[in-house]
C-alpha positions in Angstrom: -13.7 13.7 -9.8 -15.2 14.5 -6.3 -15.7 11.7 -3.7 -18.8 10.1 -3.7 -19.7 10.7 -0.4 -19.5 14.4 -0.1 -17.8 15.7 3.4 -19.9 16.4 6.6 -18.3 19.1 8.2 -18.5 20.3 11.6 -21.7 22.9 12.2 -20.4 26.1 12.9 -19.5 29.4 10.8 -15.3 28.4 11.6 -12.9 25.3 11.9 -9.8 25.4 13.4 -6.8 23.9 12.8 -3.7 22.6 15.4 -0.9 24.4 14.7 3.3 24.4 14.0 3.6 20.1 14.6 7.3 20.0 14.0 8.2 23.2 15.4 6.3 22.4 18.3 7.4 19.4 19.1 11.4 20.4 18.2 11.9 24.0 20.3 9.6 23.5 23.0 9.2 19.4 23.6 13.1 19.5 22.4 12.7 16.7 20.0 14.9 15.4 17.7 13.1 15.2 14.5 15.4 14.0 11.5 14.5 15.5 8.0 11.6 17.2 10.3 9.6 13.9 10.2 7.3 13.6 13.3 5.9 10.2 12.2 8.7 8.1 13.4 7.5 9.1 17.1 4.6 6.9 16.5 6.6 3.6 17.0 7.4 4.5 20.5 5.2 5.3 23.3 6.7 8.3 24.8 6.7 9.7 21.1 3.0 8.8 20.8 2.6 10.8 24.5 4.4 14.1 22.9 1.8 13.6 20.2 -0.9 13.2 22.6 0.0 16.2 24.5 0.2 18.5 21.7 -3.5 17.6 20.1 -5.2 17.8 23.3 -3.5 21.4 23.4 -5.4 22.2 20.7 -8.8 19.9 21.1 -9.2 21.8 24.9 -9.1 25.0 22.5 -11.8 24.5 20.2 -14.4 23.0 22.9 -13.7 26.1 25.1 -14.5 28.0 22.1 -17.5 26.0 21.0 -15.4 25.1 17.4 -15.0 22.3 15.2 -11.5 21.1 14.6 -9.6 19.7 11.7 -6.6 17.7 13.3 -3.5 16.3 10.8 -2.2 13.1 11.1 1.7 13.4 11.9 2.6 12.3 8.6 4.2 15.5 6.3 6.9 13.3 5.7 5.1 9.8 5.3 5.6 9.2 1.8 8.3 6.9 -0.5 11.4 9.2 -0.1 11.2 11.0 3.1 10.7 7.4 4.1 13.6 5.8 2.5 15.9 8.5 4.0 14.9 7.4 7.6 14.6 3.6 6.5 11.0 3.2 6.2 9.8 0.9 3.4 6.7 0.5 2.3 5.5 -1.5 4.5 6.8 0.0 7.6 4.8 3.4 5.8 2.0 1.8 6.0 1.8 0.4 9.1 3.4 3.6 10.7 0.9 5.7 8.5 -2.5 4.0 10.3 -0.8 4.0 13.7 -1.3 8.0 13.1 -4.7 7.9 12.0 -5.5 5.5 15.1 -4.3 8.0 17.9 -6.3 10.4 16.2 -9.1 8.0 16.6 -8.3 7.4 20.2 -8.4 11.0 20.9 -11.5 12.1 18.9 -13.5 9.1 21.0 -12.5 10.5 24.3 -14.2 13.9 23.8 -17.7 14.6 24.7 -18.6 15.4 20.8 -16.6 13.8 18.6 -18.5 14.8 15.6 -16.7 18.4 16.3 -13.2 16.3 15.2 -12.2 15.9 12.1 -9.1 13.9 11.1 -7.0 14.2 8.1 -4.8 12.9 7.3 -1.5 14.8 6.1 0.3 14.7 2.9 3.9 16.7 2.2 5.4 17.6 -1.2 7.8 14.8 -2.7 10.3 17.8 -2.1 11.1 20.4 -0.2 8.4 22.6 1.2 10.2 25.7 0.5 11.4 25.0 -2.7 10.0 23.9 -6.4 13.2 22.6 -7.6 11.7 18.8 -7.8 9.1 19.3 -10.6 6.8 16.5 -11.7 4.1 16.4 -13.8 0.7 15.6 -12.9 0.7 11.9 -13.7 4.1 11.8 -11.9 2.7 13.1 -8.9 -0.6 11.7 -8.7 1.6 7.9 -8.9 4.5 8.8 -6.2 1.1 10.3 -3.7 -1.1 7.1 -4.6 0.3 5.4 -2.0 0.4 7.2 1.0 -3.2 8.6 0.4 -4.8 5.8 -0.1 -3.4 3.8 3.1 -5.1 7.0 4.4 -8.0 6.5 3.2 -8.2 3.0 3.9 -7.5 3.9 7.6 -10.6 6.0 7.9 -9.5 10.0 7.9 -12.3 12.2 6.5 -10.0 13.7 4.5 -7.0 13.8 3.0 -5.0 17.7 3.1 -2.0 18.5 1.1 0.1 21.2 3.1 3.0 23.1 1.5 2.5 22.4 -1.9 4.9 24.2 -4.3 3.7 23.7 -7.9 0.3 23.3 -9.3 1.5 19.8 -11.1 2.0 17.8 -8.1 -1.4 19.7 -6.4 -2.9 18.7 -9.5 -1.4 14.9 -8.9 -2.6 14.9 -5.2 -6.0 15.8 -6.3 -6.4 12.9 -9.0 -4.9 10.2 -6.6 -7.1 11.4 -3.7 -10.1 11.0 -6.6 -9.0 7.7 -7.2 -9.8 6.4 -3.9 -13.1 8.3 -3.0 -12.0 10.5 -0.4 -12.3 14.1 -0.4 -9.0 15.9 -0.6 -8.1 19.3 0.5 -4.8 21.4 -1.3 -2.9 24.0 0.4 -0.1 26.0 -1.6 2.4 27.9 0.1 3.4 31.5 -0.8 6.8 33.5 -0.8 6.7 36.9 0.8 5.5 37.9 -2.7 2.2 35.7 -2.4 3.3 33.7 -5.4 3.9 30.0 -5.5 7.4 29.0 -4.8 7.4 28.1 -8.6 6.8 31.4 -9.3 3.3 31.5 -9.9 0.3 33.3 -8.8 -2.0 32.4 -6.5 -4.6 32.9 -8.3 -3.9 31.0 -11.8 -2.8 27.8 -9.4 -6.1 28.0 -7.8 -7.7 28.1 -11.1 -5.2 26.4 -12.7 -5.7 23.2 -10.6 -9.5 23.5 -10.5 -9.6 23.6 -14.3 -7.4 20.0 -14.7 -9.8 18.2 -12.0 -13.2 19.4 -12.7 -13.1 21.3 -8.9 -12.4 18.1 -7.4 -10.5 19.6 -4.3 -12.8 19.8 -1.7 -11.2 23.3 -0.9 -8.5 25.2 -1.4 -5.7 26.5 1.9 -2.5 28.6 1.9 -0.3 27.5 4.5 3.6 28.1 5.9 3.2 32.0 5.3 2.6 34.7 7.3 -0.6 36.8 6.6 1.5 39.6 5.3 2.2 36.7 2.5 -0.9 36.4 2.0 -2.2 39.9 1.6 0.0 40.1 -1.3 -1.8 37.7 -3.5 -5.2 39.0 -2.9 -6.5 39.8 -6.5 -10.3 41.3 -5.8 -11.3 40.5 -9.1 -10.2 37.0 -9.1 -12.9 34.4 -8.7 -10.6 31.7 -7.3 -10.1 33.5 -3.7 -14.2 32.2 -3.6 -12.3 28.5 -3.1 -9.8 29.7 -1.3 -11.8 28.5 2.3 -7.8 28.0 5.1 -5.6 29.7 6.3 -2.7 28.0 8.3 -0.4 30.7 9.1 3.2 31.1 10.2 4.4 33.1 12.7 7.2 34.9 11.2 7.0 37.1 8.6 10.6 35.8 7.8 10.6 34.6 3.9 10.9 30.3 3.6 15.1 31.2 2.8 15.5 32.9 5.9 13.2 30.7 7.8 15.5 27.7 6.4 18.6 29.5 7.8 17.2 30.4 11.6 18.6 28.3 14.4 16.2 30.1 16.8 12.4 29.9 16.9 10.6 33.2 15.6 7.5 32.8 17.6 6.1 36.3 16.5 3.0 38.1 18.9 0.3 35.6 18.9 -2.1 38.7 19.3 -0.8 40.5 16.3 -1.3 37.2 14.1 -4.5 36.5 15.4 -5.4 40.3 14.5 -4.2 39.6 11.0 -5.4 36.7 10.2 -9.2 38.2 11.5 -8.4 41.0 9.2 -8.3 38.8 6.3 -11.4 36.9 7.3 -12.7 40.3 6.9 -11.6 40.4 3.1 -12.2 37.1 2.4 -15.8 35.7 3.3 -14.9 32.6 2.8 -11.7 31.9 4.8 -13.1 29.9 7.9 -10.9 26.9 8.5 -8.1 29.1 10.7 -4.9 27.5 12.3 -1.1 27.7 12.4 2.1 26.5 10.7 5.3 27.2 11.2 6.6 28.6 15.1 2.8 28.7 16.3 1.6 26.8 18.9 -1.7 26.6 21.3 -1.2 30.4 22.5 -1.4 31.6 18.7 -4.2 29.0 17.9 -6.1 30.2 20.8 -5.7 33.9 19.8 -6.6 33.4 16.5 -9.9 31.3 18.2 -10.5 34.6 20.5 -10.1 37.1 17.8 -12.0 35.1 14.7 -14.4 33.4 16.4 -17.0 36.1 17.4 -16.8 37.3 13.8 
């Protein structure tokens, strides 16, 4: 079930990622963003000029650094219901979904090496992001995703990543659909302050879990929207799926996803202290090399984590 082109990734020991989209772009651009969709800023130029400013952030980052870079398309939310809800149909998805992979274009082509820039494009849970409460199965999910990922594909990302995924059934679902249009897809769980799924399952078995019902057909496997505290709680040594296990996008806080739901203020954390921890788990796990943020970070974490990973 794996593409049949298989993914050229940056040269280079480390990828970064940007960082917190929506939290950037609500505390500190002070933008409205509506069910904490940023691709309705597409359809209006000064929208598409707070996205530009925030990837360039990021792009200055990994060429001062000599680094690749994975950048997301702005579409979390892009898909069927989160669309509905801001009166997007499918067609207006569509066209809303390549105007995000095109900026991405434009600002891969204006950099001295594009071939250090990747661009994926994003996909979100059907549901909330913090909570498992909409199940599907895997045939359910892999229909409801077909959509968005293969407009995706048809744009031209190089890859398609699934962030804040709550349940191995519709990680499972993402996978198949991304197989069913040839590109390579990437699937990033989130974990509760207990490094379990927010369906209440381990790491681990949804790592292997998922890998077992597509043949290994994600490209690799990330954790994102937790803090590496989070994270350090689901390290099982003697597993063999932390060997897939090759992103981390962290979160700033170590606030759990019910309190982070509740804040009316930013928790920005120490970018130092983040970037400390997340080079400490780099440390543990070999194979954890495509390093960004989530949630409250911005360029200044990004940048630490760059300065304090990097050399290693």
């Amino acid at each position: 079930m794996t593409p049949t082109t298989p993914l050229a990734l940056p040269d280079g020991p480390m990828l970064l990622t940007d960082g917190g989209l929506e939290t950037t772009l609500i505390f500190h651009e002070g933008l409205d963003l509506p069910s904490f969709a940023a691709f309705p800023l597409l359809a209006s130029e000064p929208g598409r000029d707070a996205l530009r400013r925030y990837y360039r952030a990021y792009l200055a980052i990994a060429r001062r650094h000599g680094l690749g870079i994975i950048l997301e398309t702005a579409t979390w939310r892009a898909s069927a219901d989160w669309g509905a809800l801001l009166g997007y149909d499918a067609a207006a998805l569509r066209d809303i979904t390549v105007a995000a992979v095109d900026l991405l274009r434009e600002l891969r082509d204006a950099e001295a090496e594009p071939s250090t820039v990747l661009i994926s494009g994003c996909v979100g849970p059907r549901g909330d992001g913090y909570s498992a409460d909409l199940r599907m199965t895997p045939d359910e999910a892999a229909a409801y995703h077909h959509a968005q990922i293969a407009t995706l594909a048809a744009a031209g990302v190089d890859l398609v990543s699934a962030h804040t995924i709550t349940h191995v059934e519709e990680a499972i679902g993402v996978v198949r659909a991304g197989a069913s249009v040839d590109v390579a897809t990437v699937m990033s769980f989130t974990v509760e302050v207990d490094g379990r799924l927010p369906s209440g399952q381990p790491l681990t078995e949804a790592i292997l879990q998922l890998d077992d019902a597509t043949d290994a057909g994600a490209l690799h496997l990330m954790v994102n929207c937790a803090h590496p505290t989070h994270l350090e709680a689901a390290l099982d040594p003697t597993s063999p799926a932390l060997a897939r296990l090759r992103g981390f996008r962290a979160n700033a806080s170590t606030m759990s996803h019910a309190e982070l739901d509740e804040a009316e203020a930013l928790d920005a954390g120490d970018p130092h202290d983040l970037a400390q921890r997340v080079a400490a788990l780099t440390a543990t796990l070999p194979a954890l090399t495509v390093l960004g943020g989530c949630c409250g970070t911005d360029d200044r974490h990004i940048a630490a984590i760059a300065a304090a990973c990097a050399p290693r």
